[in-house]
N, C-alpha and C positions, 0 to 999 in steps of 0.2 A: 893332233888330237889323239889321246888315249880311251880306250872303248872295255868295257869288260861287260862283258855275254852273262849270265846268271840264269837260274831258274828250271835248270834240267831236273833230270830226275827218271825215278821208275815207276813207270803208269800201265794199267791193265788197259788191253786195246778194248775200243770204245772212251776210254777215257779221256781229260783235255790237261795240257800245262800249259803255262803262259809265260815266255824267255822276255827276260830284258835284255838292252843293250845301253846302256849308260856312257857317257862321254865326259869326259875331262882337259881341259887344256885349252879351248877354244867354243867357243857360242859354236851351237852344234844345226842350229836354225839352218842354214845353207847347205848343208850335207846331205846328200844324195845316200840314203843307208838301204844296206842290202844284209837278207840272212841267206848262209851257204848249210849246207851240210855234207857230214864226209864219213860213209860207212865202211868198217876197217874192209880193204883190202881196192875198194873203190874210188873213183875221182870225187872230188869238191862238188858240189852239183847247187845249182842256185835251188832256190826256194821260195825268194817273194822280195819283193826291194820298194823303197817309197821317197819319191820327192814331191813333182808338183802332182803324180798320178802315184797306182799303185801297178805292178806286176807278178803273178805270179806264177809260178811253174804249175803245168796242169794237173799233177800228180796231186796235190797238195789246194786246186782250187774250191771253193765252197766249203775247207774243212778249217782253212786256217787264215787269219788277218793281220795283218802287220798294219799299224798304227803308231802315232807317234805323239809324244807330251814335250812340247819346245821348254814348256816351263821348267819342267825335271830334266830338261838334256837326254831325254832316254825315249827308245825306241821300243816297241812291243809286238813279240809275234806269238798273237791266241792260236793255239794248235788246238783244234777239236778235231772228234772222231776219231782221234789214234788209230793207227793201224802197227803190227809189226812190223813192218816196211819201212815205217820213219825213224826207226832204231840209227842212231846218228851221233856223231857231234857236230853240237851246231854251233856256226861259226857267224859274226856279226861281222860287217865292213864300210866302210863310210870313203865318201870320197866330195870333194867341193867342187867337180872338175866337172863328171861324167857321171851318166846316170842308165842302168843298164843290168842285162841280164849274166853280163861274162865277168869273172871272176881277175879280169885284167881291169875292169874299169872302176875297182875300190885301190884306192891306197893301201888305209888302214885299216888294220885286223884287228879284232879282240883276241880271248885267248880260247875260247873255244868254251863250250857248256855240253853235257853228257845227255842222252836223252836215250833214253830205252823203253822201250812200250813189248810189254811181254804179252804173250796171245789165252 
């Protein structure tokens, strides 16, 4: 399955974006999809993932929802309340296997979407 991440952007904190992840290749229905993000100089760090539950990182809970549209093949993470802190890129990942908070249990990667939330 091919994935591509969309939707970043430069947002005043308080502000919201909303990232897609879109899939190609395969009925995307069974995939276990997760969003990562990775602030330069920092590790990958999960963010929020969704199969038959949702999970997400605490930093990030009650601001932002990850949702998903099987019709469109595409995944959705509402980010509200920006903070400067979420300055990232954010990374989409999918997997049919395993479903989970660690950055070993996606296969597939998109390519990554820009997000900057300036103060």
């Amino acid at each position: 399955v091919q994935l591509q991440a969309s939707g970043g952007g430069l947002v005043r904190a308080g502000g919201s974006l909303r990232l897609s992840c879109a899939a190609s290749g395969r009925t995307f229905t069974m995939y276990a999809v997760g969003w990562f993000r990775q602030a330069p100089g920092k590790e990958r760090d999960f963010v929020a993932a969704i199969s038959w539950t949702t999970y997400y990182a605490d930093s990030v809970k009650g601001r932002f929802t990850i949702s998903r549209d099987n019709t469109k093949n595409t995944v959705y993470l509402q980010m509200n309340s920006l903070k400067p802190e979420d300055t990232a890129v954010y990374y989409c990942a999918a997997d049919d296997a395993r479903f989970g908070r660690n950055k070993s249990e996606y296969a597939y990667w998109g390519q990554g979407t820009q997000v900057t939330v300036s103060s």
